[in-house]
C-alpha positions as protocol buffer text, in pm:
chain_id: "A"
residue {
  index: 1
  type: UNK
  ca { x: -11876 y: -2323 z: -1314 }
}
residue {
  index: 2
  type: UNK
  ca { x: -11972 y: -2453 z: -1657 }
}
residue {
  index: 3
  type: UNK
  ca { x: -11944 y: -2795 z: -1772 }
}
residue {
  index: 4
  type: UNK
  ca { x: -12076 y: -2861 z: -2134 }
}
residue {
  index: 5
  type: UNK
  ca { x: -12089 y: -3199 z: -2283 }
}
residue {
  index: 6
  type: UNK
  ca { x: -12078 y: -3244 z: -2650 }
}
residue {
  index: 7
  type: UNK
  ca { x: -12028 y: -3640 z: -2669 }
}
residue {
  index: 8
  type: UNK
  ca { x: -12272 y: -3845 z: -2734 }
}
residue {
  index: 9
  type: UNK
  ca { x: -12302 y: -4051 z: -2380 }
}
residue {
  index: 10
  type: UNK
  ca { x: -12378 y: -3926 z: -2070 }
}
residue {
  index: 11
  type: UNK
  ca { x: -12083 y: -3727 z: -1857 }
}
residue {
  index: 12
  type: UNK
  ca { x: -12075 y: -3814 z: -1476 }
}
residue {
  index: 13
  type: UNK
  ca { x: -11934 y: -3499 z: -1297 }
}
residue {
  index: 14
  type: UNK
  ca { x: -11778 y: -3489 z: -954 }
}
residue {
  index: 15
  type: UNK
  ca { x: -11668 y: -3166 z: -792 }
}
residue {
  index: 16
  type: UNK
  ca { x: -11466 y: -3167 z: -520 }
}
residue {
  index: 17
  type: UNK
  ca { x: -11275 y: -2909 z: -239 }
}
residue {
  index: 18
  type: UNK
  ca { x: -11044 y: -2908 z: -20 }
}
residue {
  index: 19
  type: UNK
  ca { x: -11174 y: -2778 z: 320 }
}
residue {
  index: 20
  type: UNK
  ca { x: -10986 y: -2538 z: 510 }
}
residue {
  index: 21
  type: UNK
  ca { x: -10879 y: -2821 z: 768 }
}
residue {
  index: 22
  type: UNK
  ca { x: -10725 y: -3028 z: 465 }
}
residue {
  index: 23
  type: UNK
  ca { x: -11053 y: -3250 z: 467 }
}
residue {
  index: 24
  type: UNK
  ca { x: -11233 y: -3338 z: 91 }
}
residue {
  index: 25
  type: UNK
  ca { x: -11582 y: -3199 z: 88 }
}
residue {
  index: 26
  type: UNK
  ca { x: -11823 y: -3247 z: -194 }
}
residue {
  index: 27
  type: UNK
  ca { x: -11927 y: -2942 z: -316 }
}
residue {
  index: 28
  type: UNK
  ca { x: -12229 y: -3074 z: -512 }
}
residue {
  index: 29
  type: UNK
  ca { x: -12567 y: -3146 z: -319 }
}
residue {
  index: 30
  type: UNK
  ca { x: -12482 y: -3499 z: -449 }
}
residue {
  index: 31
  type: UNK
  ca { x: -12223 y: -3798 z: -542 }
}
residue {
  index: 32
  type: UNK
  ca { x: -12228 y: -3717 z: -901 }
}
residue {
  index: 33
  type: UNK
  ca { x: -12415 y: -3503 z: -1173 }
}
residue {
  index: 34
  type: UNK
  ca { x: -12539 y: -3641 z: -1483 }
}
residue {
  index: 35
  type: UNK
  ca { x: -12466 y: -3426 z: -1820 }
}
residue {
  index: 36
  type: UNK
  ca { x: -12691 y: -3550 z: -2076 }
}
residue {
  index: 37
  type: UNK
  ca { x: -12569 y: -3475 z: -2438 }
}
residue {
  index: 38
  type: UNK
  ca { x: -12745 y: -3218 z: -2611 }
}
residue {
  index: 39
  type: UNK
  ca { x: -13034 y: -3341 z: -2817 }
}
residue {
  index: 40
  type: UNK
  ca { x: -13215 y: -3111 z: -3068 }
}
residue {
  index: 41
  type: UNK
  ca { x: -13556 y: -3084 z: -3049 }
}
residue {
  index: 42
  type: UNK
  ca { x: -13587 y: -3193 z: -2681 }
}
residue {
  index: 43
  type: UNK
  ca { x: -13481 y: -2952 z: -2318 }
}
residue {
  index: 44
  type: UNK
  ca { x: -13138 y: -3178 z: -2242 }
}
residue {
  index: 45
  type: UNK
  ca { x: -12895 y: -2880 z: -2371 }
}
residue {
  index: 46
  type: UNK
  ca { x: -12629 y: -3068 z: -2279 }
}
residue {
  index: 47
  type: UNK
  ca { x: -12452 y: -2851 z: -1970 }
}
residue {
  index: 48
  type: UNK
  ca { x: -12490 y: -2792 z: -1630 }
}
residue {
  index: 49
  type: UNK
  ca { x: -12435 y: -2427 z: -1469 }
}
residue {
  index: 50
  type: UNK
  ca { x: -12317 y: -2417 z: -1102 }
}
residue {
  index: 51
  type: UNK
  ca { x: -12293 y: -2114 z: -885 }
}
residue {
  index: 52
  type: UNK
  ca { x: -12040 y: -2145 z: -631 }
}
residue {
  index: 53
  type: UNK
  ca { x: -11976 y: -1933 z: -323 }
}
residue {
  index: 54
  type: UNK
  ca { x: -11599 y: -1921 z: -165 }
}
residue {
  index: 55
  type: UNK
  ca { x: -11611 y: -1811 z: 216 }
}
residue {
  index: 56
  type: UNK
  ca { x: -11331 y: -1782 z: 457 }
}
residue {
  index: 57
  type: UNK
  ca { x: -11451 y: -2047 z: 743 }
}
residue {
  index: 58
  type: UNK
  ca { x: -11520 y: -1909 z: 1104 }
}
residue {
  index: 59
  type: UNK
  ca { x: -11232 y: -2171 z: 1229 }
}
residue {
  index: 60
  type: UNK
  ca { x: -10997 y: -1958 z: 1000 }
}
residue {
  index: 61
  type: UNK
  ca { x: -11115 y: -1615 z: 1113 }
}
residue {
  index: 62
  type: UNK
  ca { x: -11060 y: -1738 z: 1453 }
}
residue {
  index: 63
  type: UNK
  ca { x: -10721 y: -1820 z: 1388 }
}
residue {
  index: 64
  type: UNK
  ca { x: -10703 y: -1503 z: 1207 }
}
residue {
  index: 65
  type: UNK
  ca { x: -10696 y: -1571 z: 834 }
}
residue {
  index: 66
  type: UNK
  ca { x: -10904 y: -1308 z: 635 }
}
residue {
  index: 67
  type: UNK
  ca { x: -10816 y: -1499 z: 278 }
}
residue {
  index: 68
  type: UNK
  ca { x: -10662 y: -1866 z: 146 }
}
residue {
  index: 69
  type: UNK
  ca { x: -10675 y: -2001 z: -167 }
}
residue {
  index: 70
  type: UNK
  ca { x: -10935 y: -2272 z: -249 }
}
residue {
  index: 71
  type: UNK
  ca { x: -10860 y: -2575 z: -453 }
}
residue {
  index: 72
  type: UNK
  ca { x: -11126 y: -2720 z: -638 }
}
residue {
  index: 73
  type: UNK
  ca { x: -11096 y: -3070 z: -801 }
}
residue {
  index: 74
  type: UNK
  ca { x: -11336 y: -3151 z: -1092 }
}
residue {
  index: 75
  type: UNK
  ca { x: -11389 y: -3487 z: -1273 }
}
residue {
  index: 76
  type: UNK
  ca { x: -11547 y: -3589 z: -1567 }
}
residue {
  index: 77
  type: UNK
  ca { x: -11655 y: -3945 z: -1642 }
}
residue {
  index: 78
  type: UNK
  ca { x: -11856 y: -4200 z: -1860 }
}
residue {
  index: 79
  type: UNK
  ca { x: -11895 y: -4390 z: -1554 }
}
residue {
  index: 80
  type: UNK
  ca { x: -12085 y: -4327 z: -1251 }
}
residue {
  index: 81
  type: UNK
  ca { x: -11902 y: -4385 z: -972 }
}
residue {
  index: 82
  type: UNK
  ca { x: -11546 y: -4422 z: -995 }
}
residue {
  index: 83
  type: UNK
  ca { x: -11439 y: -4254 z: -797 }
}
């Protein structure tokens, strides 16, 4: 996932996903990200790069699901939390 910000304020992203019980699980290692805006001359480049790894859940191989579809909610913000 790539999220580039080319304002001129900070960007407050939240990434969300829907587990495979139905429950909301933040998928970031935090409540928010900060996305500075790209400055010349200095290291903010103004994006953030996420890997993200989809696995079928042991509770759905148990129940014998080998695939579903995951639905990822992602919000951008000049606020921090908003949400």
């Amino acid at each position: 996932m790539v999220v580039e910000n080319k304002g001129d304020k900070d960007v407050y992203l939240y990434a969300y996903g829907m587990g495979p019980c139905w429950q909301i699980e933040n998928i970031l290692r935090a409540s928010y990200e900060v996305i500075l805006p790209q400055r010349n001359g200095q290291r903010f480049i103004g994006m953030s790069k996420k890997k993200l790894k989809m696995m079928v859940s042991p509770k759905m191989i148990d129940k014998g699901h080998r695939q579903y579809d995951d639905i990822i909610k992602v919000v951008c913000h000049l606020q921090a939390d908003v949400i």
